[in-house]
C-alpha positions, 0 to 999 in steps of 0.5 A, a space after each residue: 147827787 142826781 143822775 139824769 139821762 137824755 130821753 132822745 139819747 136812751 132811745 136811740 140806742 135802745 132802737 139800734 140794739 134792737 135793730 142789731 139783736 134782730 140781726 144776731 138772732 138770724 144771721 150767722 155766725 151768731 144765729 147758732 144755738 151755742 150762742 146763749 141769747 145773753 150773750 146775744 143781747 149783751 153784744 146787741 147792747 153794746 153794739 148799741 153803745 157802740 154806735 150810739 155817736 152815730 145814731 143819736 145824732 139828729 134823733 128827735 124823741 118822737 111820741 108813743 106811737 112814733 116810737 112804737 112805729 119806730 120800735 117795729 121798723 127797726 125790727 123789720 130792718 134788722 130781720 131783713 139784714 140778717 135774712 140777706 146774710 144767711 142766704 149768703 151763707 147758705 151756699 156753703 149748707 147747700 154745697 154740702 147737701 149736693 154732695 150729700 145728695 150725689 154721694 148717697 149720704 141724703 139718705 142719712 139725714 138727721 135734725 141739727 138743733 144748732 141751726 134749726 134745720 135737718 141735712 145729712 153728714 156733709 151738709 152739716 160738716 160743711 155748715 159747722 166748717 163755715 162757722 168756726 172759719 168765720 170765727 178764727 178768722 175773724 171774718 164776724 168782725 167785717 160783718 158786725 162792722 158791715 152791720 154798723 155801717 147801715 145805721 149811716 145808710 138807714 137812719 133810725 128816722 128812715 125806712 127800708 125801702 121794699 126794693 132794693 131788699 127784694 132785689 138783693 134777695 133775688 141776687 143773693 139766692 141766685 148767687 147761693 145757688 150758682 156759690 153751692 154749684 161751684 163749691 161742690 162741682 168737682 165732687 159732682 163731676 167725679 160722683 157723675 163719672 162713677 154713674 156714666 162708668 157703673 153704667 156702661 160696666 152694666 151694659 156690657 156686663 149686665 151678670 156683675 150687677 153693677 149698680 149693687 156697687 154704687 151706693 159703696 163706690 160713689 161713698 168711699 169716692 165722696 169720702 176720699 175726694 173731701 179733703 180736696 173740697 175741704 181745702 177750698 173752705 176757707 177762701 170760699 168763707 173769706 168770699 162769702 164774708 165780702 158778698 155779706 158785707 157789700 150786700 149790707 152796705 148796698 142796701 138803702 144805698 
């Protein structure tokens, strides 16, 4: 019994696994820790099989050192793609490190090993938040499908162009600077009041101290105004997942 495989069609799918595992070990939700790298390689490699209909169509087996040059650029691409979609995300984190910074919780700042990257209380929560919507639902699934469009828009044979990544990268941080702003605007606006109402108290009545109440006051206010940013989570991350899977299929477009 002899077994033979097609050279061009092993290398196909080996050049999309890569270009998908790069993509997993950035992007989020699979970017976490508590995703074992198995586990990312495993779905790397059947996303790789997946799409192989698609990317081993046209595919010429080129030389070592075509290979090797198509090896790095589909390395490039994937960490690319999946740099655009944390930035994206990162509008949630950074919502959360608003109100940690407002509310008097940046102070408490604390290393997550999950994601590599140190924040206070409310930053985390609102990361981890974001993580379990993206998984309940289902709004990983858009992404992956977004992720497996790009190999119609970015063969394996094409490069990434500089620009049109560049660009979205300019988009996509101003977006999550404009996206944090207005997930933690009304927590702001009521921490802003608490300042402008401690210090008009102090001004008319400089014995009371009033800003020795602050740090207490604008806590219980961020703790007990949560629940109504809270509420708006979920829509936000459904928002979140349409800009990642546009920005993905904008790319190379």
């Amino acid at each position: 019994m002899e077994l033979s495989l097609d050279q061009a069609w092993v290398e196909a799918v080996l050049l999309a696994s890569v270009r998908i595992a790069v993509f997993l070990v950035i992007a989020p939700p699979f970017a976490h820790r508590a995703v074992p790298a198995r586990v990312k390689a495993m779905l790397a490699v059947g996303l790789g099989l997946a799409v192989a209909p698609v990317v081993t169509t046209g595919y010429v087996s080129p030389d070592l050192g075509g290979f090797v040059l198509a090896l790095v650029n589909q390395l490039f691409i994937g960490a690319a793609l999946g740099a655009l979609v944390a930035v994206v995300f990162a509008a949630v984190q950074a919502a959360g490190g608003l109100i940690d910074l407002f509310g008097g919780f940046a102070l408490a700042q604390a290393f997550d090993p999950g994601m590599q990257v140190s924040g206070a209380q409310f930053s985390r929560l609102y990361q981890l938040t974001a993580l379990v919507l993206l998984f309940v639902s289902d709004g990983y699934q858009l992404i992956v499908a977004g992720l497996a469009r790009t190999f119609a828009v970015l063969p394996l044979a094409g490069t990434l162009p500089v620009v049109d990544p560049a660009a979205a990268m300019v988009d996509g941080v101003t977006s999550m600077f404009l996206a944090a702003v207005q997930i933690a605007g009304p927590m702001l606006v009521v921490l802003f009041l608490a300042d402008v109402g401690l210090g008009l108290l102090n001004r008319v009545a400089p014995a009371l101290n009033a800003f020795s109440l602050g740090f207490p006051l604008k806590i219980l206010l961020t703790v007990s105004f949560a629940a109504t940013a809270f509420l708006a989570l979920p829509r936000i991350v459904g928002s979140l997942v349409d800009d990642a899977v546009a920005i993905l299929l904008g790319v190379g477009g």
